[in-house]
N, C-alpha and C positions, 0 to 999 in steps of 0.2 A: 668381247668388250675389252678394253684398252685401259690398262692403269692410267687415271689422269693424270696433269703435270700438277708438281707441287705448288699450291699455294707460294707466294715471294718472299712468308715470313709467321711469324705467330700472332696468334690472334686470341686476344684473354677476353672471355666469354661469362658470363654471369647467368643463373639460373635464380630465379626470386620466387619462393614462395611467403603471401602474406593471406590479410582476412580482409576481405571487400566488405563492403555492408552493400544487402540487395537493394537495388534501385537506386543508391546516391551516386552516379553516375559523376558527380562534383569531387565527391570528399574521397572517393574510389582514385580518381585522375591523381589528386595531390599526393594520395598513399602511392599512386606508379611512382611519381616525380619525387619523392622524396629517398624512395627505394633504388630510383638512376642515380641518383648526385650518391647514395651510399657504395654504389656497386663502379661507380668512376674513381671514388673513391680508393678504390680497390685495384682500382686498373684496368677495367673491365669498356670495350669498347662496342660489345654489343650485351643486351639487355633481355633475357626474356622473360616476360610476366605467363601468370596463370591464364588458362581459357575463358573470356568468358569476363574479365575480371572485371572491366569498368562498369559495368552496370552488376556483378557477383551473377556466378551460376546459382538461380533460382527461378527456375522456370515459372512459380506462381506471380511472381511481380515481373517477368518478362512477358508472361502473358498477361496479365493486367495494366500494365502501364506502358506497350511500345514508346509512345511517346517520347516517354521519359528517359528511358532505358535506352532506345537505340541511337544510332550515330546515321546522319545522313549522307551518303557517296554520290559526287556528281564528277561529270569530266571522267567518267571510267573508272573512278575509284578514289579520285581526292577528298576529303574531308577537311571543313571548313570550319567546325564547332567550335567557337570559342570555352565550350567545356575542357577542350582539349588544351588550353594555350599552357597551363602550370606544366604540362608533361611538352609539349613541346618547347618549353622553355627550356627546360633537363636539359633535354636533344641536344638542342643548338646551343647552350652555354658549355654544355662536357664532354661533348662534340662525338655523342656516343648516336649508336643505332638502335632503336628499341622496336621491341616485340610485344604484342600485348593483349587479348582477348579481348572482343566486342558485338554486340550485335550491332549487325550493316543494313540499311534499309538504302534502298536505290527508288530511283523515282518510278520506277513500274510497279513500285509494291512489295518487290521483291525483297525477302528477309534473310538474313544469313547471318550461320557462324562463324567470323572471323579473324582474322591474324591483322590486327593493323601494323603500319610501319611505316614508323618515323625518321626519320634519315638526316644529317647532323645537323643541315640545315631548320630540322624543327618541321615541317612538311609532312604531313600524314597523307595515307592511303590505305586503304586496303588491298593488302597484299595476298591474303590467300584466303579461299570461303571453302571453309570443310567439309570434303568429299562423302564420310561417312560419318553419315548421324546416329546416332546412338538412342537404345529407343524411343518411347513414342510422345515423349515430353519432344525432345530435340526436331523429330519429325512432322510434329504436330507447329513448333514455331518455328523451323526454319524450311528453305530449301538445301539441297546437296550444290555445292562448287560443283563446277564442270570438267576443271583445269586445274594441274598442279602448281606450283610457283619454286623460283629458286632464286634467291637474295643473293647476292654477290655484294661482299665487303671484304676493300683490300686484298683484293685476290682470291678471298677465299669462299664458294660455291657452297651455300647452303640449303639446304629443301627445307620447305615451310609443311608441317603436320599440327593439327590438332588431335590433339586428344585420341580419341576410338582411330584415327585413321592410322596409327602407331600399332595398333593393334594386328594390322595387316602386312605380311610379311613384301608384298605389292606394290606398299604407299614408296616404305623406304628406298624401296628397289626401283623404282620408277624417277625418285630423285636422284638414284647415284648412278643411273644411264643415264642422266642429264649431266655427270659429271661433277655432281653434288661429294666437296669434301667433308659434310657435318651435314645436320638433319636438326633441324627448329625445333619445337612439340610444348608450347603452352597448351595446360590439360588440365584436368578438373575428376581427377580421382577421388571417390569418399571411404571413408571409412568401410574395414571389410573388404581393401582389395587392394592391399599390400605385397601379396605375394606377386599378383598381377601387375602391379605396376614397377614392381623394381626385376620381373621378368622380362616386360614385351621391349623397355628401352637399351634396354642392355644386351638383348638378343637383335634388335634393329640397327647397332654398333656394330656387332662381331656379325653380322649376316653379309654387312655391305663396307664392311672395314673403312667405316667413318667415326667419324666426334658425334654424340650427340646430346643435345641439352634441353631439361627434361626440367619445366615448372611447372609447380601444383598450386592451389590453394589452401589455406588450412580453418579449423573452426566452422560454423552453422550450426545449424540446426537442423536433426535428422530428420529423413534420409537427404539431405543435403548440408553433412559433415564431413569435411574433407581431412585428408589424412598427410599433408604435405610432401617429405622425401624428395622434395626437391632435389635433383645431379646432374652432374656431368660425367659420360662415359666415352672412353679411350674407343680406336677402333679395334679393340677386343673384346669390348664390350666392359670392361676393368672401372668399376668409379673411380674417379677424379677426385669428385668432392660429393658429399652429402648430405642435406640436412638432415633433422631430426623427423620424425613425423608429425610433429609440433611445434610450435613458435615459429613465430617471423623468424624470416632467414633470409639470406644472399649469398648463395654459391658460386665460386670463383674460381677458375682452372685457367690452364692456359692449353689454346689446340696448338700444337707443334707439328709443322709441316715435314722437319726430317721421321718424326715417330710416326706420320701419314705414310709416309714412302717406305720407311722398314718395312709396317707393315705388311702393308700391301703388295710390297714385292716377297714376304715370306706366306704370308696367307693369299695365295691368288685366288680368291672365289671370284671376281669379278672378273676378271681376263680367263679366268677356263671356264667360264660359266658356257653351258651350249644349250642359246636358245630353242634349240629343236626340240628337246628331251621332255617339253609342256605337250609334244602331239599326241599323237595314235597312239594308243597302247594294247599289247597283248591280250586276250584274256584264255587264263589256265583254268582248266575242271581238276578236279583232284577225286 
């Protein structure tokens, strides 16, 4: 694999953890849009929210109320909700790119985890349906994504993760053969798994010598009490920025395309990487 060409320039990124209320799928959208205009604010030209966040990860009123809770995809993944228009307003007034967690329903029935994305124009889609569910809450209301995804803003090549697919050493590696200079990852971490979460984003940076930006949720009600830590990590895996693991927050960094290219020209795990070495292997008696 081949170091890729540098991004044209830098790109200031925002990682937002806040507290959704489960099933206000309304007053959820205006806490994203109020959290974009804060993080343009800032400088910040893409966006990403928690997993999950418009309707809040809480699988008892996901399961009770689709209705209510999910977003409709038609045309392959456009989404037409006027639930949506306070955050597409964001978009297109601050001329920012947002990322955002939601459940997706398509006309076949089909339910899913997803990554919507908004683009400056204000135009939503679903952009990426999460590969790997996490247990059997997630399994029980969605299906698995089939296909990765990878954003491109200004030049710069993102892979789209949710949540558990961060987990897998896989996910990331699969978008940075796509050529992926940063890695997405709106997630929904709760309390009790802290160590885990400011582990697997930081090790999915320094594995594939990318950016990567890492939003959580915070507050609920246990076992769905989330532990925030919202960051952003260098491709050494190094924070950037971090929140606390509590209170609203808006973390802000900038990915710099010459600190891409140091890197990766001094850490080459990507260009000496040899695919073969996953084959045949020995086996020793002792």
């Amino acid at each position: 694999m081949s170091i890729p060409d540098a991004p044209p320039g830098p790109l200031t990124v925002a990682a937002i953890q806040a507290q959704p209320i489960p099933g206000d799928l309304t007053g959820n959208t205006r806490t994203a849009a109020r959290l974009v205009h804060r993080a343009a604010d800032e400088g910040a030209t893409v966006v990403v929210l928690p997993e999950l966040f418009l309707p809040a990860y809480h699988p008892p009123t996901l399961r009770a109320d689709p209705a209510g809770t999910d977003l409709a995809a038609v045309d392959g993944g456009r989404i037409d909700d006027p639930r949506l228009d306070p955050l597409r307003a964001a978009a297109r007034d601050r001329r920012a790119v947002v990322v955002v967690g939601a459940a997706i329903r398509y006309a076949d029935q089909r339910r899913t985890c997803a990554a919507i994305v908004l683009d400056r124009s204000g135009t939503a889609r679903a952009g990426y349906h999460k590969q790997q569910l996490w247990g059997p809450d997630e399994n029980e209301l969605f299906v698995p994504g089939e296909r990765g995804a990878t954003l491109v803003v200004d030049g710069w090549r993102l892979g789209l993760g949710i949540c558990y697919d961060g987990c897998f050493p896989e996910h990331a590696r699969a978008a940075a053969g796509d050529r992926a200079h940063g890695y997405l990852c709106p997630s929904g971490y709760v309390t009790g798994s802290a160590h885990r979460r400011d582990l697997y984003y930081a090790a999915r940076a320094l594995d594939n010598t990318m950016y990567v930006a890492f939003a959580n949720s915070i507050g609920g009600e246990p076992p769905w009490r989330f532990n925030g830590g919202a960051a952003l990590y260098d491709p050494q895996g190094r924070p950037l920025a971090r929140a606390a693991d509590d209170g609203e927050a808006v973390v802000v960094g900038v990915f710099d395309p010459v600190e891409l290219v140091r890197v990766r020209s001094t850490h080459r795990m990507l260009a000496d990487r040899r695919a073969e070495l996953g084959g045949e292997r020995a086996l020793l008696t002792g």
